[in-house]
N, C-alpha and C positions, 0 to 999 in steps of 0.2 A: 435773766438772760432772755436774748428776743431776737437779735441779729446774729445768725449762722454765716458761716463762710464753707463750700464744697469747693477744695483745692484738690491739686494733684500733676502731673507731667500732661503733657499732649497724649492723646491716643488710651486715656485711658477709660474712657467711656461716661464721663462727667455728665453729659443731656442725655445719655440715655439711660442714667445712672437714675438723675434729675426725675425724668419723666416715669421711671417708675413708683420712685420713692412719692410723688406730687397724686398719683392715681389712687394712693391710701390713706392723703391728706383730707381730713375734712375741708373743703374746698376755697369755700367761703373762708376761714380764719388763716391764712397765708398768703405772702406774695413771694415770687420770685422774682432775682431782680437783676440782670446781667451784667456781671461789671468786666465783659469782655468785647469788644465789637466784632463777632465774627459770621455773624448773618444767623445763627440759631434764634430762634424763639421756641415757645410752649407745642407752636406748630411741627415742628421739624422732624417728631418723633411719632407723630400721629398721619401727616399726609405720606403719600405717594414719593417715593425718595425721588425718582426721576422726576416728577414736577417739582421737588424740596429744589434741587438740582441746581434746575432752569434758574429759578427762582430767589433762587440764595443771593443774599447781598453783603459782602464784608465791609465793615467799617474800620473806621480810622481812630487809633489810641491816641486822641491828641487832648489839649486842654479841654476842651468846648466837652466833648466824652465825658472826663471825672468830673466835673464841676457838674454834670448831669447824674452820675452814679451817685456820689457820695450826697448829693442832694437828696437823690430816692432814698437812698437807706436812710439817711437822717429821719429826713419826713415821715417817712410809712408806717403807717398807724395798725397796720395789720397785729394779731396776737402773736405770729411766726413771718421772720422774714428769713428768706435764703437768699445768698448772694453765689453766683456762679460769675468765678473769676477765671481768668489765662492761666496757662503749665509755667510761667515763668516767675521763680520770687522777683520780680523788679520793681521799682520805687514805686510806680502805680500801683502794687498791688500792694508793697505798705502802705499806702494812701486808704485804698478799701479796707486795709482790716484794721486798721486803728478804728472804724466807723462799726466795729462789730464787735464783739462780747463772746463767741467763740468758733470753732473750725469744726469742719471733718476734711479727714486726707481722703481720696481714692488714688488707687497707684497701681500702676503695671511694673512697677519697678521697686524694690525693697529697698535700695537707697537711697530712692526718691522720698522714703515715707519718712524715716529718720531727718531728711532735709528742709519738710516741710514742716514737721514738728519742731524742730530747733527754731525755722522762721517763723511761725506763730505763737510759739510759746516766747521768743523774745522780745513780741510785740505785744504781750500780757494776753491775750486771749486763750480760752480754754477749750485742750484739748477736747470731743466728744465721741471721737473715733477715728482707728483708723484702719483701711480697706485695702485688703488688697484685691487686683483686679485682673480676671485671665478671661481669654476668649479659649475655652475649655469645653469637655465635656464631665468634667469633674462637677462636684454639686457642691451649691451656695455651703458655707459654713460657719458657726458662730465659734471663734476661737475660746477657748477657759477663759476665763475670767481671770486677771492680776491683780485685784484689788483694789485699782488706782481710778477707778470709775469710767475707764475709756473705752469705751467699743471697738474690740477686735473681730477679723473675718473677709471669708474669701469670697466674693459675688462674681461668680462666673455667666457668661454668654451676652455681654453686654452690647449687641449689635443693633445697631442703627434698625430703630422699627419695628425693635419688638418688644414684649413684657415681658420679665421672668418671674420664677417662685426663688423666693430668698427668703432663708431665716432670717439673715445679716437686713434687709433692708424693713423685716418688719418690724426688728428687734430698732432698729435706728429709726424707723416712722411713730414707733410705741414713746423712744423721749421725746421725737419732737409734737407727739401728744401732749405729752407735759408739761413741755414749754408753752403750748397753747392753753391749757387747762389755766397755767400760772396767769398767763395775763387777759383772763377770759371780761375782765372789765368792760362794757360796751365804751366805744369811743365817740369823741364829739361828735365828729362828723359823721358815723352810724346813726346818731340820735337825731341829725339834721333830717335826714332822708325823705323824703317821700317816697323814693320807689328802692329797695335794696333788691339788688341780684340774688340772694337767698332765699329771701322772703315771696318772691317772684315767682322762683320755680317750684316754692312750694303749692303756691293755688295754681300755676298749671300742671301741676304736678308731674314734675320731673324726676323720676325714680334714681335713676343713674349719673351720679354724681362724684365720677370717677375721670373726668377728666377735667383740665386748668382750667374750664370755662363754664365751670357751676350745671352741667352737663347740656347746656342749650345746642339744641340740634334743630336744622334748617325746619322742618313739621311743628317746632312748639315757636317760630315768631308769630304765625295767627294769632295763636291763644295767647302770645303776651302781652298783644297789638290788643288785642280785647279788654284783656284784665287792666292794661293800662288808661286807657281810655277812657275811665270816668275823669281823670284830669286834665282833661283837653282843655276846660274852663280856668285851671287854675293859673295865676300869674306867674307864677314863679314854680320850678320843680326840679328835686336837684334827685339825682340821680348815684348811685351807692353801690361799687364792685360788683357790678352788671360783667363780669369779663368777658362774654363773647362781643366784639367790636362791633357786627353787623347788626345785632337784638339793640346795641344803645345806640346807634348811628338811624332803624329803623323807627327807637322809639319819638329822636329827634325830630325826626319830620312828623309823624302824628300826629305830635307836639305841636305844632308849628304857629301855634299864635300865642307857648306863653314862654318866658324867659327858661331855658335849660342849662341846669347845670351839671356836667359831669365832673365824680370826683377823680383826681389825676393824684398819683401815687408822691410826685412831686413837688405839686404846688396845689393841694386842696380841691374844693371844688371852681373848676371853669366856665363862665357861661359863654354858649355855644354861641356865638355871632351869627348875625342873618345876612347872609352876602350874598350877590346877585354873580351868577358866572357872566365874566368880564374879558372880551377878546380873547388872547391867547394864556390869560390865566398870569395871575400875578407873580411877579420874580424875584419878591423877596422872601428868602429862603425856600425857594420849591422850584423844582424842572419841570416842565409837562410833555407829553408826545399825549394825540390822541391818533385812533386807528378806527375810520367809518367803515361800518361793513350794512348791509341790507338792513338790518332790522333794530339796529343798535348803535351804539357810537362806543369804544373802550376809551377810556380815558385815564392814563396813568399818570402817577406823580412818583418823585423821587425828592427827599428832601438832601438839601446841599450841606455836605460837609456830617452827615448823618444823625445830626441832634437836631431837633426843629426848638427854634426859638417861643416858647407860648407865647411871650409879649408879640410875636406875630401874627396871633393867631385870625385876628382883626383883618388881616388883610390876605388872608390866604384865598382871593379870589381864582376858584376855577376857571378852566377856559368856555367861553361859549360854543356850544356844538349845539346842532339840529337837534332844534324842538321837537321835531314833529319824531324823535326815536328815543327809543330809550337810551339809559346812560349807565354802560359798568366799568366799575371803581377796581383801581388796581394799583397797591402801593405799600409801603411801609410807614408806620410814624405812630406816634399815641393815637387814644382813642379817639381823644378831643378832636384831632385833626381828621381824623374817618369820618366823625360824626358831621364836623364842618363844611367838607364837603358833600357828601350825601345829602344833607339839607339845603345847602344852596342849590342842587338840580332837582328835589325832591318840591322843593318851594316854586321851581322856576315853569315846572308843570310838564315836564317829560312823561311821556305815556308810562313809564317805569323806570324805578332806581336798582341795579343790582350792585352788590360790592363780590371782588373774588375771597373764596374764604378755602384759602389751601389746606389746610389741616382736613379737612371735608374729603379730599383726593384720595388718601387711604381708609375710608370710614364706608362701611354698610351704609346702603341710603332705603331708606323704606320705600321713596320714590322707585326704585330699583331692584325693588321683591328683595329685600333685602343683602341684594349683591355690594360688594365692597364697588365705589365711583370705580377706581382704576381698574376694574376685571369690565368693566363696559365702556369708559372712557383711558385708556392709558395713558393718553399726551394730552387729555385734556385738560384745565381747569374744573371746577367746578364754582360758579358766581350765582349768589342766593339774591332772590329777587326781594327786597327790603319795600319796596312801595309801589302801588297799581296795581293790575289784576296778577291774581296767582301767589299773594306774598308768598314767601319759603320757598319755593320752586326753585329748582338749578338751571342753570344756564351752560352747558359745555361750550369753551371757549377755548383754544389751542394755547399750550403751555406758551408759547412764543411770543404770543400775540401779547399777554399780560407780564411777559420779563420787560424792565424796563431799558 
């Protein structure tokens, strides 16, 4: 067993359920992998909910979607994968879990648990728990045990942004220990690597490894921009569950004179195109607005129809904007496409590249004596400067300015 499915009704607190359960995952040996389009990421549970807010982008349940989901879970090489699907059993979401091997229910609703049970267990997959869910002041609890091996229990306070103490969630993080221990084999593309995101934050020694991005924080892209850097000579350098977007988008341009490849959860490793920012920015599959201010140029992108095509990735030419400023990034889409970007303005010689990194919005900034962004920026962004002087350094940028 290796592909998990977290079901359950609307409203029952599924991403925040997610993001606590993911802060006691060994970090590096899991993916998560949305098979709902509803604008949540890894982010959404860690920034500033009123930039989450602004910023939030719903997508569309249409074909182009599952053909992109059930591809991810196929592929993903990961020891533990979790799938976070929609409150609704509909054919879509038999599609997802015939791609999975077993469930957990969460539920605010007790007939919802029995509903979702009967739908996954008709689809052969196996039960591994199941939760119930109250916005209470009652405490987490682990129900007796029945003998049938499935995790019962109540996880109460699941509100948007914050952590709780659960027996129920350490008790369900200890099997999905196990299921990682089971498939602990290194995989190909592990073995390919040159630079692995684990291995990375171990020499700049990243202590805190408690949250979905192998714990990289705006202060350690110097030291990885360093550590990386003996391979600026090398031809070829592929790149390995790096997950914060901005540290592999940074290390792209570094790079910049040998072939990059990042690995994508979907289609293996990708190498990163060298494109020149071209007029108004290419229009197959991408929108762009840009927004000049004094010092900077923001430049957003939106991808159309909310899946980006990689076989486009070739042509994803940014817009040209003034040289002579710097350039920050604001958008959704994989990594590969962050990174493709960022290098094409980082290559084109802008006094500085920054990308916006929302999750940051609700985070302590040691920049900030250790004040959380939002208690000194509230409406602002927070955009980490990736290349030129000052790397890691924030940039506040008004939530508005970076909604697309």
């Amino acid at each position: 067993m290796k592909k998990i499915i977290i079901c359950g009704p609307p409203h029952s607190g599924k991403s925040v359920f997610l993001a606590n359960v993911m802060a006691k995952l060994p970090c590096d040996q899991y993916i998560l992998i949305y098979g709902c389009p509803d604008g949540e990421g890894h982010w959404s549970n860690i920034a500033n909910q009123s930039v989450a807010k602004v910023i939030r982008q719903k997508g569309h349940f249409d074909a182009t979607f599952m053909s992109f989901v059930t591809r991810s879970i196929r592929n993903a090489e990961q020891r533990l994968v979790l799938v976070d699907v929609g409150g609704i059993r509909s054919p879509q979401n038999e599609t997802i879990f015939r791609e999975c091997e077993g469930y957990v229910i969460l539920s605010s609703s007790p007939e919802e648990i029995s509903a979702w049970r009967e739908f996954g267990d008709g689809l052969g997959l196996k039960c591994l728990a199941e939760l119930d869910s109250r916005l209470s002041e009652e405490e987490s609890v682990v129900y007796p045990d029945q003998g049938d091996g499935i995790l019962r229990g109540l996880v109460v306070g699941l509100e948007r942004g914050t952590f709780v103490c659960s027996a129920v969630i350490d008790a369900l993080v200890e099997r999905f220990k196990g299921i990682i221990t089971a498939n602990s084999q290194m995989t190909q593309a592990e073995e390919q690597a040159d630079i692995s995101g684990l291995a990375l934050a171990d020499e700049i020694g990243i202590e805190d490894r408690t949250d979905p991005f192998l714990g990289y924080r705006p202060w350690h892209l110097d030291l990885a921009l360093k550590a990386v850097k003996r391979l600026v000579a090398k031809p070829l350098v592929r790149i390995w569950n790096v997950r914060s977007f901005w540290t592999a988008a940074a290390i792209c341009i570094l790079l910049k004179r040998s072939v990059v490849e990042l690995f994508d959860v979907s289609n293996g490793y990708i190498a990163i195109p060298d494109l020149k920012p071209k007029k108004a920015g290419s229009p197959i599959g991408l929108d762009w607005k840009t927004i000049e201010r004094d010092d900077f140029t923001i430049v957003k992108f939106k991808i159309q129809g909310d899946i980006f095509n990689i076989s486009s990735l070739h042509t994803a030419y940014p817009p040209a904007v003034n040289k002579g400023k710097g350039v920050i990034i604001s958008g959704h889409g994989p990594i590969v496409l962050s990174a493709t970007i960022a290098r094409a303005y980082g290559k084109a010689g802008h006094p500085f590249v920054s990308m916006f990194a929302a999750a940051e919005s609700g985070r302590e900034q040691v920049s900030l004596n250790g004040k959380k962004w939002d208690e000194v920026y509230p409406d602002r962004g927070p955009c980490v400067k990736i290349s030129g002087p000052e790397v890691g350094n924030l940039i506040p940028v008004p939530a508005e300015d970076l909604k697309f």
